[in-house]
C-alpha positions as CSV (number, residue, x, y, z in Angstrom):
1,X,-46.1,-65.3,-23.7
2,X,-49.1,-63.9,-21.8
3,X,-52.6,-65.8,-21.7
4,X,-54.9,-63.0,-24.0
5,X,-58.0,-64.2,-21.7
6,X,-55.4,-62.7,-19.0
7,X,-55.7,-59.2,-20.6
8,X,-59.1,-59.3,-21.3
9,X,-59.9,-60.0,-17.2
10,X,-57.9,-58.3,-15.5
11,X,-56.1,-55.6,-17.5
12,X,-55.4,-53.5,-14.9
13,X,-53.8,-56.2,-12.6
14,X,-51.8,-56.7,-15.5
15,X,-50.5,-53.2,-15.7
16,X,-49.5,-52.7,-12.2
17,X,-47.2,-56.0,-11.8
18,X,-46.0,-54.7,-15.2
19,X,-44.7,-51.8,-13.7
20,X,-42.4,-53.6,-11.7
21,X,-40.4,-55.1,-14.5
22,X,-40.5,-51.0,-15.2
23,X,-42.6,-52.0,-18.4
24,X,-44.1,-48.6,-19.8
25,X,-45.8,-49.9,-22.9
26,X,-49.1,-50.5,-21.6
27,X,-50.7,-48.8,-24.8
28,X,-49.9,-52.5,-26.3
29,X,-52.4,-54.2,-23.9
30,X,-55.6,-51.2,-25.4
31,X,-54.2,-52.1,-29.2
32,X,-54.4,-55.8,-28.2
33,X,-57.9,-55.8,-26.7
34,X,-59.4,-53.6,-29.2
35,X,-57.7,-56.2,-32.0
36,X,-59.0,-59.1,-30.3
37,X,-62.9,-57.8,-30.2
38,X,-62.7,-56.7,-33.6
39,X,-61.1,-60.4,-34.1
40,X,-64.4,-61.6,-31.8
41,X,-66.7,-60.0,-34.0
42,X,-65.7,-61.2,-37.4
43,X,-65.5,-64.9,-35.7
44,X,-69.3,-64.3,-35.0
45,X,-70.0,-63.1,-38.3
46,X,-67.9,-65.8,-39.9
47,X,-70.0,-68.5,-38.3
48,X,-73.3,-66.9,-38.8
49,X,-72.4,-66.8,-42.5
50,X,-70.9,-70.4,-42.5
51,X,-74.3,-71.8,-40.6
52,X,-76.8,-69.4,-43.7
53,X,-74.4,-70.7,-46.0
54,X,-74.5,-74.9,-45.0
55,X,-78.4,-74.6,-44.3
56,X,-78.8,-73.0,-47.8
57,X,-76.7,-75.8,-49.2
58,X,-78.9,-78.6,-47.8
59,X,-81.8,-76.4,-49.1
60,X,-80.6,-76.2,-52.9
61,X,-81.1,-80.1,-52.8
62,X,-84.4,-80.4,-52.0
63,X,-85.6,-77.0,-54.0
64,X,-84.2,-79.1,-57.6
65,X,-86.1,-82.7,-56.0
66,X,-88.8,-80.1,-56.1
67,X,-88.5,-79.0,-59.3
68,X,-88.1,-75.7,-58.1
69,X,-85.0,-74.4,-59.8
70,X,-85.1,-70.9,-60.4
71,X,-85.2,-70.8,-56.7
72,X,-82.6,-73.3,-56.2
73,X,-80.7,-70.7,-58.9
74,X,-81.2,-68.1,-56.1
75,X,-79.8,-69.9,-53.5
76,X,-76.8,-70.7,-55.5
77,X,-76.3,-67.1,-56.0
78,X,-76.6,-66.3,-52.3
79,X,-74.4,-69.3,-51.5
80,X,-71.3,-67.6,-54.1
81,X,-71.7,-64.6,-52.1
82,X,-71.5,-66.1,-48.6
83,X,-68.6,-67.9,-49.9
84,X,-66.8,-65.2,-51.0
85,X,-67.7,-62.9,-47.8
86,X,-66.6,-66.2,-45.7
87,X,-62.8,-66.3,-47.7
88,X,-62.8,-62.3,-46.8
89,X,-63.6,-62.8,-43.1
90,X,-60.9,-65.5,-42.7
91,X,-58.0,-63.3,-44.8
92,X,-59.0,-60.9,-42.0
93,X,-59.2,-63.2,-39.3
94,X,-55.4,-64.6,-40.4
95,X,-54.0,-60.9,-40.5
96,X,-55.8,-59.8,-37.1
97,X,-54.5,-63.0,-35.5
98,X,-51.1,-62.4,-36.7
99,X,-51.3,-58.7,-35.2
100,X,-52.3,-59.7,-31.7
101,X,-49.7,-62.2,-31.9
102,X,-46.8,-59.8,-32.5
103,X,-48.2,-57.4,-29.6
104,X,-48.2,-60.2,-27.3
105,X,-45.0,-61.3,-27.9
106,X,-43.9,-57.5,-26.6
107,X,-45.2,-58.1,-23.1
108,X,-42.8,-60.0,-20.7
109,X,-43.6,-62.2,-18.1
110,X,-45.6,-61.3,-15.1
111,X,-43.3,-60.7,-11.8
112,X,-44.2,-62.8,-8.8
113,X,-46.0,-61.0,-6.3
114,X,-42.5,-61.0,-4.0
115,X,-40.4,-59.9,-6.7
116,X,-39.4,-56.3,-5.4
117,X,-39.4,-53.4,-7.8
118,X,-36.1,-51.6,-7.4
119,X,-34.8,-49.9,-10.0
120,X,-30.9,-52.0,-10.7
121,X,-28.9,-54.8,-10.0
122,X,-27.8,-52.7,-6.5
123,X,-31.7,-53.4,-5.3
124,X,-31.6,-57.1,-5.5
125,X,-31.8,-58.4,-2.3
126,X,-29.3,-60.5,-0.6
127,X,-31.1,-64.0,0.9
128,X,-28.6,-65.8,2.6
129,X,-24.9,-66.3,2.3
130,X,-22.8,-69.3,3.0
131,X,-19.3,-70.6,2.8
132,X,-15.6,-68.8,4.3
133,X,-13.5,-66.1,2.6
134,X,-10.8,-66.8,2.5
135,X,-8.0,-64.9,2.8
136,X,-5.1,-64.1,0.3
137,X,-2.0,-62.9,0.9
138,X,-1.2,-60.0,-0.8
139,X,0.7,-61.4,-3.7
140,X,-2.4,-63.4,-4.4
141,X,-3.0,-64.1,-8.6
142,X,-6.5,-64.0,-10.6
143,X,-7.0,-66.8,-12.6
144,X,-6.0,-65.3,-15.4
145,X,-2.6,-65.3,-14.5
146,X,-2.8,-68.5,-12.4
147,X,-4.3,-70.4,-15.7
148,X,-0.6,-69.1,-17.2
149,X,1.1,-70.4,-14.2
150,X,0.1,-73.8,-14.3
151,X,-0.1,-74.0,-18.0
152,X,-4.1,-74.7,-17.5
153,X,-5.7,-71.9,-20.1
154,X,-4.7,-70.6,-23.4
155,X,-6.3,-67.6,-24.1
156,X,-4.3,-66.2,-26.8
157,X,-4.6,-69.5,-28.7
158,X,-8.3,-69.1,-28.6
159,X,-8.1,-65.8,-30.1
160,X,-6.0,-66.8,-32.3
161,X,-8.4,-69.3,-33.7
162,X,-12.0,-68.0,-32.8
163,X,-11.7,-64.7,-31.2
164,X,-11.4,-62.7,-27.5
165,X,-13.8,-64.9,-25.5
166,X,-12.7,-68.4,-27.0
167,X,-10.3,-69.7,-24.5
168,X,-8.7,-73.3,-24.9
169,X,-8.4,-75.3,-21.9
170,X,-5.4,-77.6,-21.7
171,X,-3.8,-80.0,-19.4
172,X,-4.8,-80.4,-16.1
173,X,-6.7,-77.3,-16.9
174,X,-8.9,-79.6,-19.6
175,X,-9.3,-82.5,-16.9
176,X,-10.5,-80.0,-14.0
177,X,-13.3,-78.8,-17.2
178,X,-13.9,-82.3,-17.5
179,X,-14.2,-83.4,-13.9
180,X,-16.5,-80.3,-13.2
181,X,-18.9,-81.3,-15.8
182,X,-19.2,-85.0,-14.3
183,X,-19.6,-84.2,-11.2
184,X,-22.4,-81.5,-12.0
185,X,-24.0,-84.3,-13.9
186,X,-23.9,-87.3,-11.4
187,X,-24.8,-84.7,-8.6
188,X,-28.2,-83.8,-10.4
189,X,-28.7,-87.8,-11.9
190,X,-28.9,-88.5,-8.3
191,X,-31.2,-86.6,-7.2
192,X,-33.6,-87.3,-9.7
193,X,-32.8,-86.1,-12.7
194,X,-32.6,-87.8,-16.5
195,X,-29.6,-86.8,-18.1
196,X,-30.1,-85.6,-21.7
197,X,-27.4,-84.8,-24.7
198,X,-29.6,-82.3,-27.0
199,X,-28.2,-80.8,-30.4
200,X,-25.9,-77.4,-30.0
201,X,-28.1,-76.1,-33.0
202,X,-31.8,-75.3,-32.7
203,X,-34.0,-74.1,-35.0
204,X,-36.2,-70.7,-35.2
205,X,-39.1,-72.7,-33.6
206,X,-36.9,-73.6,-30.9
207,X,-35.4,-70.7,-30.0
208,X,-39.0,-68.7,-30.0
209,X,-40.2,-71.5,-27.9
210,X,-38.3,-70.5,-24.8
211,X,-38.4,-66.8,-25.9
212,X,-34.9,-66.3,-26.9
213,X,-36.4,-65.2,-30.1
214,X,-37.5,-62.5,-30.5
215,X,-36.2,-60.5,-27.6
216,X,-32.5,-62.1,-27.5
217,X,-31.8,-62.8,-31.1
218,X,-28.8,-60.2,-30.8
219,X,-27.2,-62.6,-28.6
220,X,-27.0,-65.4,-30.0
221,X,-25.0,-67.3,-32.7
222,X,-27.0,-67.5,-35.8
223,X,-26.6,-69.8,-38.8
224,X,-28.2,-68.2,-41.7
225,X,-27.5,-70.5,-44.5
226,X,-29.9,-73.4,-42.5
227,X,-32.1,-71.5,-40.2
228,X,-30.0,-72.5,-37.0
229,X,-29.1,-71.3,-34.2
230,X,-26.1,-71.9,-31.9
231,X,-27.7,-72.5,-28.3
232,X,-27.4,-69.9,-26.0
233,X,-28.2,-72.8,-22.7
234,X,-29.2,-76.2,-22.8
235,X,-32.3,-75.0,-21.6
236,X,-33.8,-74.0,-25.2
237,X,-33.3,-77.8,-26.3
238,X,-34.1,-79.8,-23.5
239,X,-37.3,-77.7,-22.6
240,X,-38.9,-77.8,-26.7
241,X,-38.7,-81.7,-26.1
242,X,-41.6,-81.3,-24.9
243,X,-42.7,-79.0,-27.5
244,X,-46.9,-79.8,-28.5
245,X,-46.7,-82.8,-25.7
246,X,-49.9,-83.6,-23.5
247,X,-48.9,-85.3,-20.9
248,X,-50.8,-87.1,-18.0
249,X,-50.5,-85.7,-14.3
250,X,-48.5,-88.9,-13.1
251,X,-45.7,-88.4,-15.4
252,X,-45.2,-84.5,-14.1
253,X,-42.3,-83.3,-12.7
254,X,-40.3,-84.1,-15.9
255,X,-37.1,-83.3,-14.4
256,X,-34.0,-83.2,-16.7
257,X,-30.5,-82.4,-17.0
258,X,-27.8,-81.8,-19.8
259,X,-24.0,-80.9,-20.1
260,X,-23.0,-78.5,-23.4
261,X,-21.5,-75.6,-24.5
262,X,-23.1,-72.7,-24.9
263,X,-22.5,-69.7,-27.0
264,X,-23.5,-65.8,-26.7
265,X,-22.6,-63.2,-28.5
266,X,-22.5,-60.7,-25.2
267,X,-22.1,-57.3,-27.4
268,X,-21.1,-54.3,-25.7
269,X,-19.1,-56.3,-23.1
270,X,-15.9,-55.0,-22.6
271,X,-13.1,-53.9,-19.4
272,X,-11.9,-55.5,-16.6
273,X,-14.8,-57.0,-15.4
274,X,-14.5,-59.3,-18.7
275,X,-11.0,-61.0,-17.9
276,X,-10.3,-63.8,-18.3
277,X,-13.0,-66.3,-17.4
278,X,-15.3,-63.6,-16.4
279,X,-17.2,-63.5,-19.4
280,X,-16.5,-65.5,-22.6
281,X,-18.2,-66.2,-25.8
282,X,-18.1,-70.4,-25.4
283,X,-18.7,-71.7,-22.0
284,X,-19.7,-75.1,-20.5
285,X,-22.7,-75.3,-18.8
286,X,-24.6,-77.9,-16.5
287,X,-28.6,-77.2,-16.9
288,X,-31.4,-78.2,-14.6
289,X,-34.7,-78.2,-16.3
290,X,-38.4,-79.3,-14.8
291,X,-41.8,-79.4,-16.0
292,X,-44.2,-79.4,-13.0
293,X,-48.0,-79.2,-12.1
294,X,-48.8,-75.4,-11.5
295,X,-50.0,-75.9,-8.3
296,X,-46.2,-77.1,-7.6
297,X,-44.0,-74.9,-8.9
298,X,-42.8,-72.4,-6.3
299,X,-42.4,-75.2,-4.7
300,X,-40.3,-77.1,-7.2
301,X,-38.2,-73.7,-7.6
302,X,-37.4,-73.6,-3.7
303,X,-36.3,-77.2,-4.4
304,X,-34.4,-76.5,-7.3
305,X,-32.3,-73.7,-5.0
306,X,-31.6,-75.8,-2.8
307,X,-30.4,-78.2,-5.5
308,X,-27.9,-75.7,-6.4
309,X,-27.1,-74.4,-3.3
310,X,-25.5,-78.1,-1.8
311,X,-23.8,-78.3,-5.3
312,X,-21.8,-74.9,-4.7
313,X,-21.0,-75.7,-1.1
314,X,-19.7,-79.3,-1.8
315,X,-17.6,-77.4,-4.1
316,X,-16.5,-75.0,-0.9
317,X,-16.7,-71.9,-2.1
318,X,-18.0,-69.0,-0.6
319,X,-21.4,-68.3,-2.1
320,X,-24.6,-65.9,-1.7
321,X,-28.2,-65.8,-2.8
322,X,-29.9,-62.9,-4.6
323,X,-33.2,-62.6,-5.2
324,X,-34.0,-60.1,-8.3
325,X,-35.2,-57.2,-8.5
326,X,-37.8,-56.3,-11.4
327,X,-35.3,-53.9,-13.0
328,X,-33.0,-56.8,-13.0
329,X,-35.2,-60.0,-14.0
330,X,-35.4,-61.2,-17.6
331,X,-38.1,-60.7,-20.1
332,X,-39.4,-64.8,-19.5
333,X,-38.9,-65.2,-15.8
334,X,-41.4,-64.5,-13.1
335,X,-38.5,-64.9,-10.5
336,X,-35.4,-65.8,-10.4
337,X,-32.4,-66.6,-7.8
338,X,-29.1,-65.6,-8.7
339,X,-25.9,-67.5,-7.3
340,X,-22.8,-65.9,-6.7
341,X,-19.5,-67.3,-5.5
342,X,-16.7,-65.3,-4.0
343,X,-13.4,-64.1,-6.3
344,X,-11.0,-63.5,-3.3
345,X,-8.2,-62.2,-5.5
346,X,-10.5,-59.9,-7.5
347,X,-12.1,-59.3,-4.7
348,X,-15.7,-59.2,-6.1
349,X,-18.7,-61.6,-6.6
350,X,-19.6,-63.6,-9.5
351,X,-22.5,-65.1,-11.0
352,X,-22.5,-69.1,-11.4
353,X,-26.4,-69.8,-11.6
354,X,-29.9,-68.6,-12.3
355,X,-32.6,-70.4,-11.0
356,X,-36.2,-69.3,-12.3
357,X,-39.8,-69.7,-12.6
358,X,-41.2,-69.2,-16.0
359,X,-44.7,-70.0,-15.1
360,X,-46.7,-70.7,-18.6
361,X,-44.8,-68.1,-20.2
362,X,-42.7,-70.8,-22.2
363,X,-45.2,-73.2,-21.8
364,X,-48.0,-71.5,-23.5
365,X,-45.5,-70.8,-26.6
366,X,-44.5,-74.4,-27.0
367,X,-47.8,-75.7,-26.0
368,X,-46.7,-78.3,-23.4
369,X,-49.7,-79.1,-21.5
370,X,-51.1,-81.9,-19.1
371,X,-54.2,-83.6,-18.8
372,X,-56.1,-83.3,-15.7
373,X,-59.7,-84.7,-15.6
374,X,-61.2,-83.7,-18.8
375,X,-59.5,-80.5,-19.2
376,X,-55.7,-79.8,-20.3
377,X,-53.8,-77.3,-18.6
378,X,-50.3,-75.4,-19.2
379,X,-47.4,-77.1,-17.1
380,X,-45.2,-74.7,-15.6
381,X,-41.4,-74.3,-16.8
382,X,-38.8,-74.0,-15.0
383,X,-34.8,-73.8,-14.9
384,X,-31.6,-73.1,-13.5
385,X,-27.5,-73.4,-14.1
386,X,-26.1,-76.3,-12.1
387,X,-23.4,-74.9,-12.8
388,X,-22.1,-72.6,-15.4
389,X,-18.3,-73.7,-15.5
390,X,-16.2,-70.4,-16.5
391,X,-16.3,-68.3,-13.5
392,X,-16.3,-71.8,-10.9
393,X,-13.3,-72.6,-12.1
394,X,-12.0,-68.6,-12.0
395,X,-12.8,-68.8,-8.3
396,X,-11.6,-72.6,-7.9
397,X,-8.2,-71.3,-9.0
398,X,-8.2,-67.7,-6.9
399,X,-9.7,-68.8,-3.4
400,X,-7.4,-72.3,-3.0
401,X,-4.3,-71.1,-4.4
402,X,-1.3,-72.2,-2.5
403,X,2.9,-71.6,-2.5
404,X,2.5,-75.4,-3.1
405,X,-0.1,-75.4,-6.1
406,X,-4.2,-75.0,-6.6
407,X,-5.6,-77.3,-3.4
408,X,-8.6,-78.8,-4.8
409,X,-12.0,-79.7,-2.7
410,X,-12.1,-83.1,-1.8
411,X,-15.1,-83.7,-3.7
412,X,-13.2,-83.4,-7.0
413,X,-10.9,-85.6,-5.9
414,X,-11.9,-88.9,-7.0
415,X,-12.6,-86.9,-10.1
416,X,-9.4,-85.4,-11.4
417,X,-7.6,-88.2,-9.7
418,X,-5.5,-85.6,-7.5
419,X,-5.8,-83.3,-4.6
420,X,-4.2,-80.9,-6.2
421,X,-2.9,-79.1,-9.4
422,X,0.8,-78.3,-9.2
């Protein structure tokens, strides 16, 4: 959520980076500013009435000690009325503030000043790009059809017990799931991380805190009957820890880390770009999460890329950096890296990991703030995939697929206990 003291100083500013995200609803920032100086103005009046009111009140004392009642009977009429303007002015304080509250929570983030403008995913721009292609023969499988193969994926079984987009992992297929998500988490424990194990369920608070709600509350798993919600990442729990925490400069970067599964609805997704692993309603996920000092935090997000970017490449797998283009970025994030690995038998890149910097927008929603001096500031948020599991282990299978069975990289060796699924 935007600062309003960030509207009120420099509107304009505000407009123009705006316009990158292609944001054409600046008439909220007018309705917001004129609501907030009518809300000014009644503040004034309410504590001009609440300061007649309280020196009246010590007045009425003294008037009866002076025996002077009918004027203390005055006052006590003018006191009633104050009163009752007072409860008016705070019914329309309440309703004001509840107004600029749901025009704020319209506006997205602020784009970082390099964030380029483009106008879809085909204008992100390409950082750097790493790792070998490899190449297939031409009888080369998908995963899809490799998971069959080696007995390592059930999708129909999913279906048959969830839905499409359920799939059930199974034999060596269930240890690789397993070995992927322990070495994601001992690969970010060492450098630095705590590891956390947060609920799968949040509640509305929750979810609004890292501003899933209200602008992705069509994709997510809701649980009417209690208020819940299934998690979407296991960066909506592990970032509200923190939710309405002051914490001292020393303890900042809070730097955590969580395996779960996560669930999204993705509605509207359908075709051959969904096979498979490509895009599935359950997923594992390994999540990076760090609180930092704003002065810090571009920093902290080139660390945090970096983080990710020896993770993929331990993992060999060709691999490239995008940086995103305002048409492309999410409502929260003032930038964002995307990572995407190689499918050499689709022939086509796929997304692993987002890495962003939320700034205060989370952060100023959740009120997790630091204490610096004698002043309190917002901490800035931010997070990244480390990694998401599905589409890994797609390109796992494709790119080291062998006459002789699925060659693994040696770092998962120790792992699975094998070099190799056969």
């Amino acid at each position: 959520m935007l600062a309003i003291q960030l509207l009120r100083e420099k509107k304009d500013w505000v407009i123009e980076r705006l316009s990158v995200k292609h944001f054409t609803q600046t008439q909220l920032i007018d309705q917001i500013l004129e609501l907030d100086e009518q809300r000014r103005q009644w503040i004034t009046e309410h504590d001009q009435l609440q300061n007649q009111r309280n020196t009246a009140s010590r007045e009425i004392g003294q008037l009866i000690k002076a025996g002077k009642q009918p004027e203390a009977d005055a006052k006590k009429k003018q006191v009633t009325e104050w009163n009752e303007a007072i409860d008016k002015l705070k019914k329309q304080l309440d309703e004001v503030e509840q107004q600029i509250q749901q025009l704020l929570l319209q506006l997205p983030n602020l784009p970082h000043e390099s964030v380029p403008t483009g106008h879809s995913a085909a204008d992100n721009v390409i950082i750097r790009q790493g790792g070998q292609i490899p190449q297939l023969p031409a009888q080369a499988k998908p995963h899809w059809e490799l998971a069959g193969q080696y007995q390592l994926i059930d999708f129909e079984i999913g279906t048959k017990l969830t839905g499409s987009g359920f799939p059930v992992y199974k034999h060596q297929g269930a240890r690789l799931e397993r070995a992927l998500i322990q070495y994601f988490l001992d690969y970010n424990v060492q450098a630095g991380y705590v590891e956390y194990w947060p609920p799968l369920l949040v509640n509305e608070q929750t979810a609004f805190g890292t501003g899933q709600l209200p602008d992705k509350e069509g994709q997510m798993y809701a649980v009417p009957n209690d208020g819940f919600y299934l998690i979407p990442t296991a960066e909506v729990p592990l970032t509200n820890i923190f939710r309405d925490t002051i914490l001292s400069a020393d303890q900042l970067p809070v730097k955590m880390t969580a395996y779960t599964p996560c669930f999204r609805r993705e509605a509207g997704s359908y075709g051959k770009d969904v096979r498979g692993l490509n895009r599935v309603h359950q997923f594992d996920k390994v999540e990076i999460v760090q609180l930092v000092h704003p002065d810090n935090s571009y920093q902290a997000l080139e660390e945090m890329v970096s983080h990710v970017e020896g993770l993929i490449q331990s993992l060999e797998l060709p691999y490239r950096i995008v940086k995103l283009c305002g048409a492309d970025m999410s409502f929260t994030s003032a930038l964002t890296y995307d990572f995407e690995v190689f499918s050499a038998a689709q022939q086509r890149w796929l997304e692993v990991s987002s890495v962003s910097n939320f700034e205060t927008f989370q952060t100023l929603r959740m009120k997790i703030r630091f204490r610096e001096g004698k002043h309190t500031k917002l901490v800035h948020s931010l997070n990244g995939s480390s990694l998401a599991l599905p589409r890994i282990l797609a390109a796992l299978l494709e790119n080291n697929q062998h006459p002789d069975g699925i060659h693994l990289p040696k770092v998962l060796h120790p792992y699975l206990g094998t070099a190799k699924i056969s």
